[in-house]
N, C-alpha and C positions, 0 to 999 in steps of 0.2 A: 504493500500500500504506500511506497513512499512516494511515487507521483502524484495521486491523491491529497498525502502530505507535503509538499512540498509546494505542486505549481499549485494547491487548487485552496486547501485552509488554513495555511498561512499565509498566504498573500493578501487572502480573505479577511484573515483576523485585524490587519490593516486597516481595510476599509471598511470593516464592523465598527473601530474605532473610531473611527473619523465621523461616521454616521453617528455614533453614540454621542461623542463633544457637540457636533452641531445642531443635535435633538431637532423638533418639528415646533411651531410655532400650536399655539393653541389660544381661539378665541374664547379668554375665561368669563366676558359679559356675558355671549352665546351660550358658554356650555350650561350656563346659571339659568337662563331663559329656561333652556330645553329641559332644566331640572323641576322649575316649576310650572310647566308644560304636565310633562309627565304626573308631578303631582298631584298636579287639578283631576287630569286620568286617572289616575289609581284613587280617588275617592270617589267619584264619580263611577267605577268600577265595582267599587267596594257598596257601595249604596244598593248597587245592581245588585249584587249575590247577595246582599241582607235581605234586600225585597224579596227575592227568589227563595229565598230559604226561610222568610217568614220570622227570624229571629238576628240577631247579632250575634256574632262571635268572634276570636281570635282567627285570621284567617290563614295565619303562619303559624298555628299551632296543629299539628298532623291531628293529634290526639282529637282537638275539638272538631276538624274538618270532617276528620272519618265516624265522628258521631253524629253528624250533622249529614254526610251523606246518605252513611247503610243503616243507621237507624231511624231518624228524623224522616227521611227523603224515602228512605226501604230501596237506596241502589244495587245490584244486584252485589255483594262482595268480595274481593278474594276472601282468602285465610286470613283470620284473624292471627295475631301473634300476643306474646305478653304484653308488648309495649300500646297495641292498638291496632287500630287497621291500617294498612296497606294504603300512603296517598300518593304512592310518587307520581312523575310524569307517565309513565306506560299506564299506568291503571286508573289514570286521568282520561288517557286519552282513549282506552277500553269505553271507559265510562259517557264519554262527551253527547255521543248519540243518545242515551235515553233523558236527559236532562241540562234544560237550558245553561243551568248554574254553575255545570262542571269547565264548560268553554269558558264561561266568563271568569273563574277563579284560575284556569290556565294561561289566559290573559293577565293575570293579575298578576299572576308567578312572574311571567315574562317583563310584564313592565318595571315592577320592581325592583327582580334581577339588573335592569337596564339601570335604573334610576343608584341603587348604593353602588355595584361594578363600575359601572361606566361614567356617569354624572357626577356622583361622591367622589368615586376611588380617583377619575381623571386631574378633579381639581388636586387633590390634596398632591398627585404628581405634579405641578404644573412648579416650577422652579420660580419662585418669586425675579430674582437676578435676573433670569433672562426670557420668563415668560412663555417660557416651551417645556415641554414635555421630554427628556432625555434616556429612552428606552434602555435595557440594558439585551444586547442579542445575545446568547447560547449555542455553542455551536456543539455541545458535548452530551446536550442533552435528550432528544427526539435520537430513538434507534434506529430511525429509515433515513436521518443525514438532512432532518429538516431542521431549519435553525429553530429555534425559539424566544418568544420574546417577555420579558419581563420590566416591574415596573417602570412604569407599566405595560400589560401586555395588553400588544395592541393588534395581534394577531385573530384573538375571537371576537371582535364587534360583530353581534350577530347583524349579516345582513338581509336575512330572511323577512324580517320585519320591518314597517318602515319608519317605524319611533326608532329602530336600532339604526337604522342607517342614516336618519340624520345625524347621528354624535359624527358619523365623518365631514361635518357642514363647522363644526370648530375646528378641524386641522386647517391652517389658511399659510402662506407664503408668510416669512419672516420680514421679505425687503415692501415698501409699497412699487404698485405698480407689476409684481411678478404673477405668475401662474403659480397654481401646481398641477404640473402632467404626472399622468398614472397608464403605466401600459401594464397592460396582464396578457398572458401567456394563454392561446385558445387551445382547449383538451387537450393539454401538455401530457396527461397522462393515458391517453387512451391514441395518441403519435406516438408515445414509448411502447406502448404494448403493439402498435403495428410494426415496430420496427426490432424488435425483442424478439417476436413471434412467427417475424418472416410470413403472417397472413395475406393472402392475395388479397379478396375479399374489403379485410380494415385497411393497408396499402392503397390500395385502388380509389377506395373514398378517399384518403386525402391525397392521392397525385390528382383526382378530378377535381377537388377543392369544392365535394360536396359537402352536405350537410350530416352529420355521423350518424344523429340519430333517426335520422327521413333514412337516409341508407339503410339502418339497420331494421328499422321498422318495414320497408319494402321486403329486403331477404326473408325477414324473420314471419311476415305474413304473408307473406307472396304478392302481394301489391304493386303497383306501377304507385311513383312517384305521388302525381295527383290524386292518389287514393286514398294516400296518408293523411288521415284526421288526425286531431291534435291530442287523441286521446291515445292513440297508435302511436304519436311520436314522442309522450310522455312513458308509456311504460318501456317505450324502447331505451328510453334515458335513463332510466330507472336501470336496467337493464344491463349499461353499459358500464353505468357506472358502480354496479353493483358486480360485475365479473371481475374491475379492476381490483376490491375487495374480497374478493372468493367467497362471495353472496352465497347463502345455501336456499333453497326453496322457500324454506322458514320466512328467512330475513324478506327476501324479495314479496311474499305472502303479504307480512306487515306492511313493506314499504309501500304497495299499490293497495289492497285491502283487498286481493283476490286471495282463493283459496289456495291452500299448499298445492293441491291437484296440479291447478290452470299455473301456477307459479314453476311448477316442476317440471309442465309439460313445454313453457315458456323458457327456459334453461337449458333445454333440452333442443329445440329447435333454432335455440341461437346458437349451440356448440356445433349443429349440423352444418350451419352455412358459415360460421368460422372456424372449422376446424383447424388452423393454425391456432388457435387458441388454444385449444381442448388439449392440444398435442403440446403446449409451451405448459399448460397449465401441468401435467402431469409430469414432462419433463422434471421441471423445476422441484417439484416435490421429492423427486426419485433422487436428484442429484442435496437435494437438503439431508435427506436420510443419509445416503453415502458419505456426503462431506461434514454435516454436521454446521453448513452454513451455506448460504445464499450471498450472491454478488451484484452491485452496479456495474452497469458500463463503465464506471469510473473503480472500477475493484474495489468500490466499501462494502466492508462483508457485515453482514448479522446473522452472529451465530445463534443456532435455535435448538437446544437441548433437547426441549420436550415433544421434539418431534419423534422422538423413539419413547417417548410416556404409553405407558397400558394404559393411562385414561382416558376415555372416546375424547371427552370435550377439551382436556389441555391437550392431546396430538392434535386434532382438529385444528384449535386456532394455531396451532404450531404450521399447520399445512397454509393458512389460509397466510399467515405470515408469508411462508416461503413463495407464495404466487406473486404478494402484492409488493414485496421488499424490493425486488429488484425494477417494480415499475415507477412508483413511489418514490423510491430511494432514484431514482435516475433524474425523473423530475426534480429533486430538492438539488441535488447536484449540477442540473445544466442550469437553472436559474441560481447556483453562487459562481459559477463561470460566468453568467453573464454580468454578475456584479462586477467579476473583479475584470472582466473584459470593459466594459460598461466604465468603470472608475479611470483604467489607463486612457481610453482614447477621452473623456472629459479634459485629462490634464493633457494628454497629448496633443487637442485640438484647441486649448488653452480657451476654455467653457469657464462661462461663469456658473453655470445650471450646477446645481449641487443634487445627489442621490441622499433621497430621507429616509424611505422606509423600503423595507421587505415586506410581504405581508403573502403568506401562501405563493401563487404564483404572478403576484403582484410587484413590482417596482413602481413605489411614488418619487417624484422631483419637486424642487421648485426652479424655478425656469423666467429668468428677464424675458420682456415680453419680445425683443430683439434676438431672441435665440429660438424663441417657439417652431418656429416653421425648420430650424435645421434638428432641434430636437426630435422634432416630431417625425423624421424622417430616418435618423441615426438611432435611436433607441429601439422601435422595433429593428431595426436594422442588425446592430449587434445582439440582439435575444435570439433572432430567427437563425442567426451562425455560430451562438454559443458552442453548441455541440452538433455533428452530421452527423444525422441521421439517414434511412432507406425514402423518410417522408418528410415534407418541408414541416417545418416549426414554424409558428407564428405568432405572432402577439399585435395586441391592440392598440390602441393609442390614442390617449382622449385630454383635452385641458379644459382648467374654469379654474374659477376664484378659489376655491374652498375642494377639497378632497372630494367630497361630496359629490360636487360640480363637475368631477371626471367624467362618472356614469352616465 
């Protein structure tokens, strides 16, 4: 591994630093707004589930929730235990269908979540002296070779929600008058598995510069193009990106709400039309057993013990490791090549544009508005040739005022 070491996370550990001292600017009037935004919501929320439930109560307290649903309400309920009943998120979300109250206190979960994580936790990072936010990155920590980021971590802003994606509307440009551009990496990790996998099939979509999951949805249901409903093209996503995980029927069952059956039989007809897959997917596991570890393209190994474990469920995720490590792990690798590729030509083409953040397969900037138009053409530029692959690599590229304003 010392190529690995040498050209690719040390050079790295460099420009981790750099990024680290120059931290991101954070609008703390804004984040204060969005804080009492939120709060007005979550009482306003909270009013909702008391009406619905007919009573008041603690709504962060399990104990009183789960009396309040399986007794009070009569929801249907798992096993009881000593401590009470059973409220996490899965048995929330079991629940949401038979009663209005249970969506709305999942919402509740969620915003609050947002409001102390994100709204609380961001201020209290916000470095009085210089008014930003000064992350600390990890390069030692995630097993697949993905950096991590800590106070704060600015890695899980959820953005499924859209009260969570505004807290990207406080990250803004440090200089006046600058952007900040954000490019991400398109299905960086399902171009790895086509090129890992040697699949004609996944190959062929992205040398035609289709769409993966319109592609896959055609194969997988025999469809012409224009046949493809959006409902066909969501479970093909579903789909896609659950193979990259080594999805079992189970898992895919939940994620769409179809039966293990229709789930199983759907697994089954995507391994038929990409059999380079089916054939990488078993590869990989055979050579895990053998060697006792798995490899990137970049030789980072993660070793997997309990792939020779007698117990079904810890070999399982042992296997389901060995699938997605070296797909995973390839992706976290060619986007810190492209950082430190990314970093030398900034200085080399003597750029004022500064690199802020990582974020999955994201690189944010701040960017003088005089540089926008060569940024915007040289950053995907250097992401797309990080690493050669079988299939071109690509990323996106979007600017505005605020983080936020990328999307």
């Amino acid at each position: 591994m010392n190529q690995l070491f040498y050209e690719l996370e040390l050079p790295l550990a460099g420009v981790l630093a750099e990024m680290e001292l120059r931290g991101i600017k954070v609008d703390a009037a804004d984040l204060k707004a969005l804080g009492v935004e939120l709060a007005e919501k979550l009482d306003a929320i909270m009013t909702r589930i008391y009406d619905l439930a007919g009573v008041e109560f603690n709504i962060n307290s399990p104990k009183q929730l789960g009396e309040i649903l399986f007794e009070k309400l009569g929801l249907p309920a798992s096993k009881k235990t000593k401590t009470g009943y059973s409220t996490d998120a899965e048995v929330l979300e079991r629940l949401a269908p038979y009663n209005e109250v249970v969506g709305e206190i999942l919402n509740y979960r969620q915003l609050a979540k947002l409001q102390s994580t994100y709204v609380e936790g961001l201020l209290k990072e916000v470095r009085p002296e210089t008014g930003k936010v000064h992350t600390y990155y990890r390069q030692t920590i995630a097993a697949t070779g993905r950096l991590s980021s800590q106070f704060p971590n600015l890695q899980n802003i959820p953005i499924r929600l859209e009260e969570g994606r505004k807290i990207r509307k406080v990250f803004v440009p440090s200089e006046p008058g600058w952007y900040i551009l954000a490019a991400d990496y398109s299905q960086i990790e399902l171009r790895v598995l086509a090129h890992i996998s040697q699949d004609e099939n996944l190959k062929e979509a992205f040398l035609q510069n289709m769409d993966i999951h319109t592609k896959t949805a055609m194969d997988v249901f025999g469809v012409s193009e224009s046949e493809v409903d959006a409902n066909m093209r969501r479970q093909a996503k579903a789909v896609n990106f659950g193979i990259v995980y080594g999805i079992s029927d189970y898992g895919l069952s939940q994620n769409l709400d179809i039966t293990r059956k229709d789930a199983a039989k759907f697994i089954e007809q995507y391994f038929a039309v990409f059999q380079g897959v089916r054939t990488y997917m078993d590869e990989i596991v055979k050579d895990a057993r053998r060697d006792g570890y798995v490899t990137t393209l970049l030789q980072r190994r993660r070793y997997l013990p309990e792939i020779a474990a007698s117990n079904f469920n810890v070999r399982s995720f042992a296997e389901r490791t060995a699938m997605n490590t070296p797909i995973q792990g390839t992706a976290a690798d060619i986007i810190k090549l492209a950082m430190v590729q990314m970093d030398a030509r900034l200085k080399h083409d003597g750029l004022k544009s500064r690199m802020l953040l990582q974020v999955h397969d994201e690189l944010v900037f701040e960017v003088p508005e005089e540089e926008l138009e060569i940024m915007r053409r040289i950053v995907p530029e250097v992401m797309a040739e990080a690493l050669k692959l079988d299939v071109p690599l690509r990323a996106d590229v979007d600017y505005g005022l605020t983080w936020y304003d990328t999307k």
